[in-house]
Backbone as a chain_set.jsonl record, in Angstrom:
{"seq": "XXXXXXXXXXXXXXXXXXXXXXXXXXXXXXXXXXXXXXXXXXXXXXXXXXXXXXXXXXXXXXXXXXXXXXXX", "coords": {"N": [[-8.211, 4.119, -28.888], [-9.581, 0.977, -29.269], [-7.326, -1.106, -28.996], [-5.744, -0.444, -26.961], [-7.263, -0.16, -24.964], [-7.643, -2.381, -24.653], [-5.741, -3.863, -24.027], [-4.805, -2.196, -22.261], [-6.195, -3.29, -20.064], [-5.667, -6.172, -19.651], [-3.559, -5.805, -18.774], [-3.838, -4.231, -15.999], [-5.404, -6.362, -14.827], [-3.996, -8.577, -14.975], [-2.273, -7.617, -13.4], [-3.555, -7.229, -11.07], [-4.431, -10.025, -9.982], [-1.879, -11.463, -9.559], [-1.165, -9.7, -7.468], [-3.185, -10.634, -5.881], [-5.083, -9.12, -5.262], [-8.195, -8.158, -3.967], [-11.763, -7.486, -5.74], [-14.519, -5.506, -6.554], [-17.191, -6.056, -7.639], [-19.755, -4.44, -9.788], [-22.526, -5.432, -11.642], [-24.635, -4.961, -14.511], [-27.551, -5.084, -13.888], [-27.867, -4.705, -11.229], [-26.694, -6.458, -9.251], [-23.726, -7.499, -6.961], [-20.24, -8.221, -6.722], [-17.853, -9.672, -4.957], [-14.37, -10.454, -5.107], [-11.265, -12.124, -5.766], [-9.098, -12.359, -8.309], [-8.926, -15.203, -10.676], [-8.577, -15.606, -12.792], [-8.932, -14.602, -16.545], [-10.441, -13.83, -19.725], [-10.882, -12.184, -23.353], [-13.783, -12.339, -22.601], [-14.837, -13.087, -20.323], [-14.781, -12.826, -16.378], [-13.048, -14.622, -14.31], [-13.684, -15.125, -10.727], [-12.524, -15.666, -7.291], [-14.548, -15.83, -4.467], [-14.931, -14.733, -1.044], [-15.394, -16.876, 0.575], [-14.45, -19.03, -0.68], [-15.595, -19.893, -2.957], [-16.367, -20.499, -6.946], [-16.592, -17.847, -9.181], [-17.905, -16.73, -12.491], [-17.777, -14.242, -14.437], [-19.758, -12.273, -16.81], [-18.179, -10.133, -19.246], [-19.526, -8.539, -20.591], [-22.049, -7.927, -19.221], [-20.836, -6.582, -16.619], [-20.891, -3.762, -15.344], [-19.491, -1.943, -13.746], [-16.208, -2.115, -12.237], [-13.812, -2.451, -9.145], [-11.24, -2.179, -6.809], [-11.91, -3.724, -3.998], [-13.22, -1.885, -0.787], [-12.902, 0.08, -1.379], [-14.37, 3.704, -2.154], [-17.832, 3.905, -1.953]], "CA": [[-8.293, 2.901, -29.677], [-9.805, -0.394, -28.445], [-6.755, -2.333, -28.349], [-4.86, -0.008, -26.031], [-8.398, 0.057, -23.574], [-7.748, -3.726, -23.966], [-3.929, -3.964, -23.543], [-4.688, -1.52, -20.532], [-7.286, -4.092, -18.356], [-5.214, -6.967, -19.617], [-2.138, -5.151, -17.696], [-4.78, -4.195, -14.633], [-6.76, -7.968, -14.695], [-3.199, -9.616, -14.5], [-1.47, -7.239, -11.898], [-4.183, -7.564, -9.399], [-4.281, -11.48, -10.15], [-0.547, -11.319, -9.414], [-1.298, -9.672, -6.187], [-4.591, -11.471, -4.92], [-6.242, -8.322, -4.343], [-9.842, -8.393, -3.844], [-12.048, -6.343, -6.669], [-15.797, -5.458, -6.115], [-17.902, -6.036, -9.428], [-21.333, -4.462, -10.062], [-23.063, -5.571, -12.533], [-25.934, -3.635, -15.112], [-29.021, -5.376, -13.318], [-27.452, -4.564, -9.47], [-25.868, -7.866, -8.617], [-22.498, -6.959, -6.986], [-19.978, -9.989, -6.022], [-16.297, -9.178, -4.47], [-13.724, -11.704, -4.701], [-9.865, -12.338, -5.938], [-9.295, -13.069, -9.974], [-8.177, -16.533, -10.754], [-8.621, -16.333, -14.674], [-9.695, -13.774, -17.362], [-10.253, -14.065, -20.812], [-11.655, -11.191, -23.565], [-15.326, -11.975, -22.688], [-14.975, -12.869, -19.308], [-13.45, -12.657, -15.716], [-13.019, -15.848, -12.959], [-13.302, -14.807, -9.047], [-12.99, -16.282, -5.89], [-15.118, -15.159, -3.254], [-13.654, -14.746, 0.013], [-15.575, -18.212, 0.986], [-13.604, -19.747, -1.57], [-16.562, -20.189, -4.237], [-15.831, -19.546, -7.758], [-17.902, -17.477, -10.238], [-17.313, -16.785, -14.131], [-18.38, -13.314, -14.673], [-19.268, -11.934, -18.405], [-17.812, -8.728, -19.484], [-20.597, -7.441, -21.159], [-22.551, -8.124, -17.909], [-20.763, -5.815, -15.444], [-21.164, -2.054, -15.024], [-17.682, -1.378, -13.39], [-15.392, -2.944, -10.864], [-12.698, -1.899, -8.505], [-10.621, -2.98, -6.065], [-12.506, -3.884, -2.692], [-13.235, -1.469, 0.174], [-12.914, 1.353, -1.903], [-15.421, 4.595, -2.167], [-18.955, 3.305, -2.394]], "C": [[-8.717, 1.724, -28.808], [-9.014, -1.046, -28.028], [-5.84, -1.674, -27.515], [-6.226, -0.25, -24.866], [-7.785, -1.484, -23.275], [-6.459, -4.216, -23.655], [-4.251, -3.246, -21.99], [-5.241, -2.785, -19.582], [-6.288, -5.017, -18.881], [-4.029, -6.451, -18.558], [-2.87, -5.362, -16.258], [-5.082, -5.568, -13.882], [-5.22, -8.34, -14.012], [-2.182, -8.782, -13.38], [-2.587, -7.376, -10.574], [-4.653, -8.894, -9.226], [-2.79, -11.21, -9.697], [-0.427, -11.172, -7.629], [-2.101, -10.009, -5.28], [-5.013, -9.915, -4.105], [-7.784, -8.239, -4.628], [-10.506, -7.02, -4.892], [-13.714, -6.861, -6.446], [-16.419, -5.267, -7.517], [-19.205, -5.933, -9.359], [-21.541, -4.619, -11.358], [-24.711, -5.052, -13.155], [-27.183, -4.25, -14.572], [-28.706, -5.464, -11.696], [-26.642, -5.329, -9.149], [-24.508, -7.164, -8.341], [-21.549, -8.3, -6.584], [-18.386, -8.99, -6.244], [-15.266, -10.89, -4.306], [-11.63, -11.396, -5.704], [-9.851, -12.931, -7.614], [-8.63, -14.397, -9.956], [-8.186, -16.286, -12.116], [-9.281, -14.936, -15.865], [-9.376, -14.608, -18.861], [-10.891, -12.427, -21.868], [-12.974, -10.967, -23.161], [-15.793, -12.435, -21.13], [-14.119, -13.324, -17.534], [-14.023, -13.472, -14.478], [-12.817, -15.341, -11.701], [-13.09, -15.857, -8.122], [-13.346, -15.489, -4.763], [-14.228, -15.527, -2.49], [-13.889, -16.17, 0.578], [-15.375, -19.71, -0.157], [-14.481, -20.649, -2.78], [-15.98, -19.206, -5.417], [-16.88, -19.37, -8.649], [-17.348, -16.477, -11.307], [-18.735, -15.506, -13.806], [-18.637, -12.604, -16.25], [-18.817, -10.868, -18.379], [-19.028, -7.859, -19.802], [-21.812, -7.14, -19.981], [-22.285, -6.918, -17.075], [-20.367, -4.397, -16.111], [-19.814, -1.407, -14.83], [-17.017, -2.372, -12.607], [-14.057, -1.913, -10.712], [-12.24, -2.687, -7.996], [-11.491, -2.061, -4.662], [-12.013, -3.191, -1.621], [-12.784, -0.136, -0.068], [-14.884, 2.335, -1.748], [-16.814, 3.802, -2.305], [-20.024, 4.878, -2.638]], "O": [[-8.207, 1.55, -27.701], [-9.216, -1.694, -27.0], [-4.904, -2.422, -27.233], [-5.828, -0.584, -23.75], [-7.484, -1.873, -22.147], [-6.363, -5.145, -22.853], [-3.973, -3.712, -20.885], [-4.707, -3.125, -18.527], [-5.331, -4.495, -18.308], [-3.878, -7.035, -17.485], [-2.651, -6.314, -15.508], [-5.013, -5.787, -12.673], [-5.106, -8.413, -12.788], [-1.426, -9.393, -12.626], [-2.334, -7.587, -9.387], [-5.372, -9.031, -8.236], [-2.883, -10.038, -9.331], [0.059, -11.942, -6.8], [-1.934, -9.808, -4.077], [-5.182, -9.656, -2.913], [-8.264, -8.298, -5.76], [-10.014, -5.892, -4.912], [-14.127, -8.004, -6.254], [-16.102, -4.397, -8.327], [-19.924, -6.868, -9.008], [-20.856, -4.041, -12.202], [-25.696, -4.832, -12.45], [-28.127, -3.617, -15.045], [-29.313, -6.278, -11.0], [-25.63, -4.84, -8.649], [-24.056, -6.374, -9.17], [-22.096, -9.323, -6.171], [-17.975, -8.165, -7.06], [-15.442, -11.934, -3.677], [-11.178, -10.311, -6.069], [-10.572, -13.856, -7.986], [-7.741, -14.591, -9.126], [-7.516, -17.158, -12.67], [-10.384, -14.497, -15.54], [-8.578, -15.505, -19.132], [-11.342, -11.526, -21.161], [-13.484, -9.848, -23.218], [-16.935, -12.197, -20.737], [-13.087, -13.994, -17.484], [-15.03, -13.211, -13.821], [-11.643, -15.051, -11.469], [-13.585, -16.964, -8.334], [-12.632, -14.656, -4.204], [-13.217, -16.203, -2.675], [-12.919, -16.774, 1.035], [-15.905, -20.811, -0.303], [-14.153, -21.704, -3.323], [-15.485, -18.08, -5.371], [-17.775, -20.161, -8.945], [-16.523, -15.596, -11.066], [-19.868, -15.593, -13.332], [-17.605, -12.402, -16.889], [-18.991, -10.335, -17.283], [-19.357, -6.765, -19.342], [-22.402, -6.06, -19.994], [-23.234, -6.2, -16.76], [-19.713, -4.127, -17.119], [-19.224, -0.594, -15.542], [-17.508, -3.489, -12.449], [-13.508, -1.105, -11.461], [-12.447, -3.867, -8.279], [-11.679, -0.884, -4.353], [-10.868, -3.395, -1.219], [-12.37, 0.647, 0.787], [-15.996, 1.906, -1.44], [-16.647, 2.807, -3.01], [-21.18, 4.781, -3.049]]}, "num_chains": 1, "name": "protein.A"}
C-alpha cells in the first residue's frame, strides 16, 4: 500500500535527521549530492552539504538514496 511505503520513509527521513547521518542522493539525470537532512516534506527533501550549503531536493527527481559511504 502507498501509505505504509510512505509511513515507512517518513520513519527512515526522520530517524536519520535525528541522527545527522549523511545520505548520498542520485538523481534520474546523474546528479548525485551527499549531505545531512534538515527538513522533508511529501514532495521533497532539505540537505546540508558537508560545506554547510543547503539544497531542496524533489522526490520525483531522485533515483535512490542511502546513507553515505556505503556500496557504490
Amino acid at each position: 500500500l502507498p501509505e505504509g511505503v510512505d509511513g515507512f520513509e517518513l520513519a527512515y527521513l526522520q530517524e536519520q535527521q535525528k541522527a545527522n547521518v549523511p545520505l548520498h542522493f542520485t538523481l534520474f539525470d546523474g546528479q548525485t549530492f551527499e549531505g545531512t537532512v534538515v527538513g522533508f516534506s511529501p514532495y521533497q527533501i532539505t540537505i546540508r552539504e558537508a560545506g554547510g550549503d543547503e539544497i531542496t531536493l524533489n522526490k520525483l527527481a531522485i533515483a535512490y538514496y542511502r546513507k553515505a559511504g556505503g556500496v557504490r
